[in-house]
C-alpha positions as a Markdown table, in Angstrom:
| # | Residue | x | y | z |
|---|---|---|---|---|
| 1 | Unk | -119.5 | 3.5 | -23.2 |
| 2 | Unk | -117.5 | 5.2 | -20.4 |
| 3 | Unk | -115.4 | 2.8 | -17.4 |
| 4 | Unk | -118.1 | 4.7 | -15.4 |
| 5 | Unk | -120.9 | 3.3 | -17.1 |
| 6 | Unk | -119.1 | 0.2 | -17.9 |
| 7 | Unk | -118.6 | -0.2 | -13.7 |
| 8 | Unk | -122.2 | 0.2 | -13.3 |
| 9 | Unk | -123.1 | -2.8 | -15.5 |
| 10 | Unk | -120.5 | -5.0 | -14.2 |
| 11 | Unk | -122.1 | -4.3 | -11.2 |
| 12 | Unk | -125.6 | -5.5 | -11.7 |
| 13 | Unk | -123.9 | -8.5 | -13.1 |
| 14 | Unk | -122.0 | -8.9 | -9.9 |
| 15 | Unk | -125.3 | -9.7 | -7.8 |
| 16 | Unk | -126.5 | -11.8 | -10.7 |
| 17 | Unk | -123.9 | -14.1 | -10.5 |
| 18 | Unk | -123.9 | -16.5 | -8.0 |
| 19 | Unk | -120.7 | -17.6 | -8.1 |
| 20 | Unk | -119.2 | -14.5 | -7.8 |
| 21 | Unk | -121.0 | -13.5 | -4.8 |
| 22 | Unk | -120.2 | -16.6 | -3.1 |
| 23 | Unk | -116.2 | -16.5 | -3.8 |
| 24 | Unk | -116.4 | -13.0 | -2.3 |
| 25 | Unk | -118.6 | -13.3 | 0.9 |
| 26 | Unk | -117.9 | -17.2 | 1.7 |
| 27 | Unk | -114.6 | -17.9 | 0.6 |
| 28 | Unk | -113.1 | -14.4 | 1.0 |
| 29 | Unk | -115.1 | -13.3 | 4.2 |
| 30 | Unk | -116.3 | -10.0 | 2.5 |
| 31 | Unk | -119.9 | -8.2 | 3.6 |
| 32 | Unk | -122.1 | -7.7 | 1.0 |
| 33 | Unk | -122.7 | -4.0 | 2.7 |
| 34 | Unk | -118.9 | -3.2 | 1.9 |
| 35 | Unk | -119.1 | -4.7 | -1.8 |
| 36 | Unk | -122.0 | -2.5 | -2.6 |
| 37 | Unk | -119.7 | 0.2 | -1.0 |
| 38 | Unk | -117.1 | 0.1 | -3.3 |
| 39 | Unk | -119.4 | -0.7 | -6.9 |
| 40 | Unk | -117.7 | -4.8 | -7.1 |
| 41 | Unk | -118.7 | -5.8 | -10.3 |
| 42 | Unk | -118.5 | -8.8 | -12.3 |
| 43 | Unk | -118.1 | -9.2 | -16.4 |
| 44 | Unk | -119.5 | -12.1 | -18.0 |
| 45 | Unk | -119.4 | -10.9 | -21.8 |
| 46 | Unk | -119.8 | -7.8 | -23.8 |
| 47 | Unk | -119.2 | -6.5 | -27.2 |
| 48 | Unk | -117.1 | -3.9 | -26.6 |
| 49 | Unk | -113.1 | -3.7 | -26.4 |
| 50 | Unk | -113.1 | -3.5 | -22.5 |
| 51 | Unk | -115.6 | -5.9 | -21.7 |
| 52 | Unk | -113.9 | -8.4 | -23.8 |
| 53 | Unk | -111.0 | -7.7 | -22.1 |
| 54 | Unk | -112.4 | -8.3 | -18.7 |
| 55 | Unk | -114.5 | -11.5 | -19.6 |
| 56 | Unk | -114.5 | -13.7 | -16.5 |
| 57 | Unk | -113.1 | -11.2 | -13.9 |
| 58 | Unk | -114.4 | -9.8 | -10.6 |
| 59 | Unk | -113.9 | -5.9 | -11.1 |
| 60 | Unk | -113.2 | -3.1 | -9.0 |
| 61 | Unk | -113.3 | 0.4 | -10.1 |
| 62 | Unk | -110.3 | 2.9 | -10.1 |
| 63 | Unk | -111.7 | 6.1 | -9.1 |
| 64 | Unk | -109.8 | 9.4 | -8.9 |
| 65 | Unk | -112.0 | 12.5 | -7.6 |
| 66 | Unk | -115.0 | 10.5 | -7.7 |
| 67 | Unk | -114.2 | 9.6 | -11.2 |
| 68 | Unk | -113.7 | 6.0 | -12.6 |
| 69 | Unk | -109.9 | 6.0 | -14.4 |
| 70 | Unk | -109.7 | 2.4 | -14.4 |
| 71 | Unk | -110.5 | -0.6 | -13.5 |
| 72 | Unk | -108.7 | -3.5 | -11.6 |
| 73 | Unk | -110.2 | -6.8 | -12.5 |
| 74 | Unk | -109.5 | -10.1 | -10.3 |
| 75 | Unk | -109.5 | -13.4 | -12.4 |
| 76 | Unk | -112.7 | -15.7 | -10.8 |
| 77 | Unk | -111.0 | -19.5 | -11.4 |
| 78 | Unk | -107.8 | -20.8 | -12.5 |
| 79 | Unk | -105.9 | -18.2 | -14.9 |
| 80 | Unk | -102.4 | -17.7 | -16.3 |
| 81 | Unk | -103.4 | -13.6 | -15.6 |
| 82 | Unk | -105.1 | -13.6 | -11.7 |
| 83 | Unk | -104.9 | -9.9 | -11.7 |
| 84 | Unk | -104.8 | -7.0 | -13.9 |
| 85 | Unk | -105.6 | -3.5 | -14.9 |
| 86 | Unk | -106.5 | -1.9 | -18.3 |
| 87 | Unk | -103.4 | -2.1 | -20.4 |
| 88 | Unk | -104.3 | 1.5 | -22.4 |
| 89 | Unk | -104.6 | 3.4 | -19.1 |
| 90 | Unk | -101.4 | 4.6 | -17.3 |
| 91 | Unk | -101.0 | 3.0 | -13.9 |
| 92 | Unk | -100.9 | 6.4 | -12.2 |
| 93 | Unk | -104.0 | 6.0 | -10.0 |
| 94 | Unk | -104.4 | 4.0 | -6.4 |
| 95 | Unk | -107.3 | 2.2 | -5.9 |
| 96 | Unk | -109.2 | 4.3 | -3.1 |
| 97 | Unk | -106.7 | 7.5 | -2.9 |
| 98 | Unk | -109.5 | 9.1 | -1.0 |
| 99 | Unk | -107.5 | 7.6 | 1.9 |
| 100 | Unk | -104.8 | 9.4 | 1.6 |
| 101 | Unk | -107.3 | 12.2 | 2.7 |
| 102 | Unk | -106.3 | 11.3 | 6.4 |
| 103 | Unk | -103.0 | 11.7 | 8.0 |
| 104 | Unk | -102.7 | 8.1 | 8.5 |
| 105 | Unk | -102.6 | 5.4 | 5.6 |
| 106 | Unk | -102.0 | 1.4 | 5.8 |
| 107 | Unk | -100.9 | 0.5 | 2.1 |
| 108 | Unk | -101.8 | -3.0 | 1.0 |
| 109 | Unk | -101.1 | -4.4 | -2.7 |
| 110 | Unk | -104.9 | -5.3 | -3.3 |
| 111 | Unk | -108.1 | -3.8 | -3.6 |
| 112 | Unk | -109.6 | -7.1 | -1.7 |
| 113 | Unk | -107.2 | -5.8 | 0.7 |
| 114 | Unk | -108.7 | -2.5 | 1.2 |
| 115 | Unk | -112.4 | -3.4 | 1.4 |
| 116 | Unk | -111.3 | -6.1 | 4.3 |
| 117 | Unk | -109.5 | -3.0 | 6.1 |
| 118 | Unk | -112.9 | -1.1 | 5.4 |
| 119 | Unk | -114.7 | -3.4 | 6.6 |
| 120 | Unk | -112.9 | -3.3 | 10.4 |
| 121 | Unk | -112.7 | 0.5 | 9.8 |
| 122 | Unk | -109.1 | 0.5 | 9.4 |
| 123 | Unk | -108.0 | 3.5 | 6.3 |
| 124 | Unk | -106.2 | 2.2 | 3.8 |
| 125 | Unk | -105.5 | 2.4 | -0.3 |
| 126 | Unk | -103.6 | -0.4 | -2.6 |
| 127 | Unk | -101.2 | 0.2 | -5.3 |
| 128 | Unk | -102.2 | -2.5 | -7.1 |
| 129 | Unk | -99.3 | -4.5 | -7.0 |
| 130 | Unk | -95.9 | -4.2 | -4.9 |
| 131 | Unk | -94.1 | -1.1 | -7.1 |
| 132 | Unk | -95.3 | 2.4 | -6.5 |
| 133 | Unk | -94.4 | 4.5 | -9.1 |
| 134 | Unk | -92.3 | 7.6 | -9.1 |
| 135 | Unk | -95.2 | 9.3 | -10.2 |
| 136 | Unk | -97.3 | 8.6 | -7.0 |
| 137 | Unk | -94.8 | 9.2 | -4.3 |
| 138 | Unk | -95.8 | 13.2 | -3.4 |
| 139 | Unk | -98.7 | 11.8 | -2.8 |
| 140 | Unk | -97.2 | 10.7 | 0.7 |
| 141 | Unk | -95.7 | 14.0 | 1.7 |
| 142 | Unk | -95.8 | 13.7 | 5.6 |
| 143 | Unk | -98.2 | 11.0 | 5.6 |
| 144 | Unk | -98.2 | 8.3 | 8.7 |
| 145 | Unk | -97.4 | 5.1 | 6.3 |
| 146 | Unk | -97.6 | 1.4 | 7.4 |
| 147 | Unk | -96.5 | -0.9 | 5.0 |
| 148 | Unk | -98.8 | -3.9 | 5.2 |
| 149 | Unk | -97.9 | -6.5 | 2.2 |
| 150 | Unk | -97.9 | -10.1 | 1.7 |
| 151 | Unk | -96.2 | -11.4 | 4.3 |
| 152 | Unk | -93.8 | -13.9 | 2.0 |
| 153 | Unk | -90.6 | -13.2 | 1.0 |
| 154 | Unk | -91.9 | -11.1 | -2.1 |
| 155 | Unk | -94.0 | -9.5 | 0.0 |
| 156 | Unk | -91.4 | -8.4 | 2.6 |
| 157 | Unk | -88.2 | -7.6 | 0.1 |
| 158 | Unk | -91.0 | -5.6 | -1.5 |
| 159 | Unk | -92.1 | -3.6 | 1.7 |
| 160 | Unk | -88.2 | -2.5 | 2.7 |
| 161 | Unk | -88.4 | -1.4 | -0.9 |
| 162 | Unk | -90.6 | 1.0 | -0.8 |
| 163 | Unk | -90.1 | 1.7 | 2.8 |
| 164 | Unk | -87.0 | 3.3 | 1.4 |
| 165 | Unk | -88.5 | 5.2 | -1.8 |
| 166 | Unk | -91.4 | 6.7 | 0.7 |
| 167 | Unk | -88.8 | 8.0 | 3.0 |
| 168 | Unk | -87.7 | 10.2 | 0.1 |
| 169 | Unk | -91.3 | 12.4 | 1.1 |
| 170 | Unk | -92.0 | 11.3 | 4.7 |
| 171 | Unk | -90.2 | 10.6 | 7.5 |
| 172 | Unk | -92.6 | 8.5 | 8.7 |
| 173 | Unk | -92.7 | 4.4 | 7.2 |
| 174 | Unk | -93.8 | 1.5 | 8.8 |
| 175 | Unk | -93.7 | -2.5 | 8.0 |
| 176 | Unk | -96.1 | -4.5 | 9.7 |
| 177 | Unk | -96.3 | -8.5 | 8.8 |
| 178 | Unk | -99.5 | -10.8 | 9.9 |
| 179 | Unk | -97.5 | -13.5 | 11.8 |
| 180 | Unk | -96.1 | -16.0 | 9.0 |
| 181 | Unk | -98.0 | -19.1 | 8.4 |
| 182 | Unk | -96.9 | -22.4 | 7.3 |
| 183 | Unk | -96.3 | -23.0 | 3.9 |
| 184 | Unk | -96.3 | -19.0 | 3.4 |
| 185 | Unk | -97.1 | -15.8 | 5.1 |
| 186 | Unk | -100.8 | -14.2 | 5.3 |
| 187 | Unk | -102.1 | -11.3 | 3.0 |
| 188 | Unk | -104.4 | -8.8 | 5.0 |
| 189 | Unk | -107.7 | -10.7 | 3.6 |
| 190 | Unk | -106.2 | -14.5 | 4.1 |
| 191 | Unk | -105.6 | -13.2 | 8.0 |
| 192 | Unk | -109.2 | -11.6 | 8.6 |
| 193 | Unk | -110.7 | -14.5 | 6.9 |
| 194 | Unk | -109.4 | -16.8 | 8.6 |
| 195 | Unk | -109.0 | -15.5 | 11.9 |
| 196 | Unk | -111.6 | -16.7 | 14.4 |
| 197 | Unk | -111.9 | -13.8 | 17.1 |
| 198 | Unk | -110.5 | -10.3 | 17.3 |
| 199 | Unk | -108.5 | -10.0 | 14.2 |
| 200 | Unk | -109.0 | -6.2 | 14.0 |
| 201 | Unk | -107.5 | -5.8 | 17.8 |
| 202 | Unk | -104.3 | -7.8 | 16.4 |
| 203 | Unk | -103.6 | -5.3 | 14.1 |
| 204 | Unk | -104.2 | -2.5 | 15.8 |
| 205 | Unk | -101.7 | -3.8 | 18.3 |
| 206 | Unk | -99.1 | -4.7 | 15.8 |
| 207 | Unk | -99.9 | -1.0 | 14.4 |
| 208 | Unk | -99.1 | 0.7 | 17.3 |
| 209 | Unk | -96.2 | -1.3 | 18.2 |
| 210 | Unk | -94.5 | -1.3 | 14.9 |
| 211 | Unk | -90.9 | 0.6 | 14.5 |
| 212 | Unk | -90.4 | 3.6 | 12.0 |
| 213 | Unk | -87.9 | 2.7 | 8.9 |
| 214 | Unk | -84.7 | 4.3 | 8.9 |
| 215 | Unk | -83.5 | 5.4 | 5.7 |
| 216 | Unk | -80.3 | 3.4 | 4.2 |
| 217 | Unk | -77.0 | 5.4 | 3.6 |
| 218 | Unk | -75.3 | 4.5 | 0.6 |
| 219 | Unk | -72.3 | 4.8 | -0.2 |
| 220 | Unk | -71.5 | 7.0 | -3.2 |
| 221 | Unk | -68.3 | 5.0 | -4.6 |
| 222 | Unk | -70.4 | 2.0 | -3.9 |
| 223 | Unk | -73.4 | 3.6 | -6.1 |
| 224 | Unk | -71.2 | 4.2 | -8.5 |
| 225 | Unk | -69.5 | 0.8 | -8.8 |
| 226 | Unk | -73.0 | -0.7 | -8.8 |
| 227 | Unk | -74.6 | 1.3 | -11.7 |
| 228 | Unk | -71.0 | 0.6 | -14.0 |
| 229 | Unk | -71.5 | -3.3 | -13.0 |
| 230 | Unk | -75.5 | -3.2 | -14.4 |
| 231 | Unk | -74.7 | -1.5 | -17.4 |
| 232 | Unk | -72.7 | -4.6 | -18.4 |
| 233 | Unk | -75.1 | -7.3 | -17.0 |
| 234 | Unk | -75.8 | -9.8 | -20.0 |
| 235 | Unk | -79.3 | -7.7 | -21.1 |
| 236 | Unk | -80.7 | -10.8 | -22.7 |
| 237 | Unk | -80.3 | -12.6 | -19.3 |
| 238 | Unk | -82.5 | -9.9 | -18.0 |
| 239 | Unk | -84.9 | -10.0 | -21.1 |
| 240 | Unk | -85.7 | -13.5 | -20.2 |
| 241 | Unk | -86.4 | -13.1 | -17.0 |
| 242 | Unk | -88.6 | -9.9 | -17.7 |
| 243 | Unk | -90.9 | -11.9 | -20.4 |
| 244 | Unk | -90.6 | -15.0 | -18.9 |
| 245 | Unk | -93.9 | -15.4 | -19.7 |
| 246 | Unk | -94.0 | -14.1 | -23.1 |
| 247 | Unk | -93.9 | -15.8 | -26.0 |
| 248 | Unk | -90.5 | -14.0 | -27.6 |
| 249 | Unk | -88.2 | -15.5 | -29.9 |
| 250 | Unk | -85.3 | -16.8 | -28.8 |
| 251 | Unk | -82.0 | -16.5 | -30.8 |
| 252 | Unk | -79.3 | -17.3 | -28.5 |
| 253 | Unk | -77.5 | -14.2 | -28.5 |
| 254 | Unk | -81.0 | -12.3 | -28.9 |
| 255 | Unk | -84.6 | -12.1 | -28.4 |
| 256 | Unk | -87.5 | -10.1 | -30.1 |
| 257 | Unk | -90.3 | -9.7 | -27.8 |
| 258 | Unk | -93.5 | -7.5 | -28.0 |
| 259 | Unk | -93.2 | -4.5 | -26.7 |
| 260 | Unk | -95.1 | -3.6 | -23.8 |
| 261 | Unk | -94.7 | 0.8 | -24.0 |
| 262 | Unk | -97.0 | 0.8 | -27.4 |
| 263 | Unk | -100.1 | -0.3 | -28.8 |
| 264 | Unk | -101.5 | -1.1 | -25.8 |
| 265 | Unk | -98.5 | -3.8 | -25.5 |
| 266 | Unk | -100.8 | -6.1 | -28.0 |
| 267 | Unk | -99.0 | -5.7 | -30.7 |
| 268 | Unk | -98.5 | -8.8 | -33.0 |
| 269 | Unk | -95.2 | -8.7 | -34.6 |
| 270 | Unk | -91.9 | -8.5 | -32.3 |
| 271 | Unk | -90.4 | -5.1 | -31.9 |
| 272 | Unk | -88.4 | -4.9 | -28.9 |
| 273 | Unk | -84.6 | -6.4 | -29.7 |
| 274 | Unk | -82.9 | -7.5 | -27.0 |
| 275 | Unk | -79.1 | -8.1 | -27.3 |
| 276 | Unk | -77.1 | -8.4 | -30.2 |
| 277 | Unk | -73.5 | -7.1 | -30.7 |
| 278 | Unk | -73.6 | -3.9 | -28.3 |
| 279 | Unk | -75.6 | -6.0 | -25.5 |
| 280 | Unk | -78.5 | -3.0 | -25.7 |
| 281 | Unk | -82.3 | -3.5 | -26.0 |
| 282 | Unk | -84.1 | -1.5 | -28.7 |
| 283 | Unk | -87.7 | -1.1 | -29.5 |
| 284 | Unk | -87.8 | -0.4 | -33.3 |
| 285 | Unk | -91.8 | 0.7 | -32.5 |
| 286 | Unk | -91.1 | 2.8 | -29.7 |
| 287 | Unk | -87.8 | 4.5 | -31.6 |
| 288 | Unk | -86.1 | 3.9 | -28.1 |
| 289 | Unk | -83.6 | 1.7 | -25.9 |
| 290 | Unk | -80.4 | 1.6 | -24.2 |
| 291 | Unk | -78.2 | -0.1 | -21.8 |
| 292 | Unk | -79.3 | -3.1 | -19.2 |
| 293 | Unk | -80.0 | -0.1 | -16.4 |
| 294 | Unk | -81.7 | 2.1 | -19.0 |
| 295 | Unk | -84.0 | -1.3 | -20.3 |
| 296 | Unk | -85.1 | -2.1 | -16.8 |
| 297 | Unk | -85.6 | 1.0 | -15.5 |
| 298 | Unk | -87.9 | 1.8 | -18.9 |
| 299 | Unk | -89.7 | -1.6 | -18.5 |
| 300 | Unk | -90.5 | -1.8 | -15.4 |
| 301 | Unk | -91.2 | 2.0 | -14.6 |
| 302 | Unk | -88.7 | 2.6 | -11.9 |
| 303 | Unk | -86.0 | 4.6 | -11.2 |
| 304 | Unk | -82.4 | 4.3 | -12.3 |
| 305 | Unk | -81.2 | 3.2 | -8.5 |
| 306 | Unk | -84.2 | 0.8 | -8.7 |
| 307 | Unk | -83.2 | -0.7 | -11.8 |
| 308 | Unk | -79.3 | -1.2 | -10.7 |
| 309 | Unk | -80.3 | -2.8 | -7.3 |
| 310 | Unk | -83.2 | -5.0 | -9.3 |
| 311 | Unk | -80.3 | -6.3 | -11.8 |
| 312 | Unk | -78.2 | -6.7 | -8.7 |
| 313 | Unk | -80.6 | -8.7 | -6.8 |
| 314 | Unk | -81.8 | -10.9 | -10.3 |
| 315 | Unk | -78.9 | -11.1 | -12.4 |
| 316 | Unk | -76.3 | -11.0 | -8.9 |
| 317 | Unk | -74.0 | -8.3 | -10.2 |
């Protein structure tokens, strides 16, 4: 069965479900005219490889030229994984790039994000995350971008982030925050749904008062220095922070993890070496590795800057 077809089921189940329903509209503030909108679904079993896959999430289709590429599923309860994709489909989509048919674009990191923004008529598309991939950047050539993420300290180191990759195609970035909160700072659907008057009017004003980004000089000896220093971070350091939540084998001076770049990262034995004598990672599946910069820029599907000032920032280089 196609995602298509597959979308249009989980949708029937979606009104079925009562529960469902009720987390979305009650505790998440949502219409049910802008979940009908944008094909919500909900899967509660199935026999085939996706649905199994997706048992227990809310889903949201991934739609590229009115086509369904993938979808995004949302955990519904109490989950080690809240949020994922399907893990044999590359991540080179946006969930509703029709946005970026207007001049204007708010990015947010959810797709419960951009049906609250739909639903006060503000334009908007998610990325599904907080990294954009190089892959997806063109599509911002010129584009009037606000940055409008999590407003936590993930959230907003993520944001200048990207602020500074978008610059690369537009001169024209963004960051706008919801005011913090106590105990955290808002996401666009936490501040809607728990605003009591006018929340659209607030952002509109904190959209047309925000400041353009300026892009960071750097400093080429500095770049330099920088990438020299993360080729001899401790790569096994890195490894564990990467699968913290994996279940690798730990050998002191090495760990064997699954890899995530083959068989749909599912694979049951432990391919991916990390460490050992020449402080490299190596994926014995994959036929590929290299040095703590190469690793993490590999992994985590960014670029080789990225990956020294990620190092930097986890490992303190």
């Amino acid at each position: 069965m196609t995602l298509e077809n597959l979308s249009k089921e989980y949708k029937k189940s979606f009104w079925k479900s009562a529960k469902a329903l009720n987390y979305l509209t009650i505790d998440r503030k949502l219409s049910e005219e802008v979940l009908d909108k944008f094909d919500v679904g909900y899967v509660t079993s199935g026999d085939d490889r996706v649905s199994k896959f997706l048992s227990g999430f809310i889903t949201f289709p991934v739609r590229n030229k009115g086509k369904t590429v993938n979808i995004y599923g949302r955990y519904l309860g109490d989950c080690e994984v809240s949020h994922t994709t399907l893990p044999s489909i590359p991540k080179d989509y946006l969930y509703n790039e029709e946005a970026l048919e207007k001049n204007a674009v708010i990015l947010v990191e959810s797709p419960i994000d951009v049906l609250t923004l739909d639903q006060y008529k503000f334009n908007s598309c998610a990325i599904m995350g907080t990294r954009l991939k190089n892959s997806l950047i063109d599509k911002f050539k010129n584009k009037l971008v606000f940055i409008l993420f999590d407003n936590d300290t993930s959230g907003r180191i993520a944001a200048i982030n990207l602020a500074q990759k978008l610059l690369q195609v537009t001169p024209k970035v963004h960051i706008v925050h919801f005011p913090s909160k106590r105990g955290g700072g808002d996401d666009p659907n936490s501040y809607f749904a728990r605003a009591k008057r006018l929340p659209d009017l607030r952002l509109k004003f904190l959209l047309e008062n925000s400041l353009p980004i300026k892009k960071k000089p750097v400093h080429k000896e500095r770049k330099k220095r920088e990438y020299l220093e993360g080729i001899d971070a401790d790569v096994v350091a890195i490894g564990r922070i990467l699968f913290k939540d994996s279940d690798y084998i730990d050998k002191g001076s090495e760990l064997w993890v699954s890899c995530p770049k083959h068989n749909e990262g599912m694979e049951r034995t432990r391919s991916l070496r990390i460490g050992g004598p020449k402080n490299v990672a190596w994926c014995f599946g994959c036929n590929k590795g290299g040095n703590a910069v190469f690793f993490v820029s590999w992994i985590l599907d960014i670029s080789i800057p990225e990956a020294v000032e990620w190092i930097r920032r986890e490992i303190g280089i």
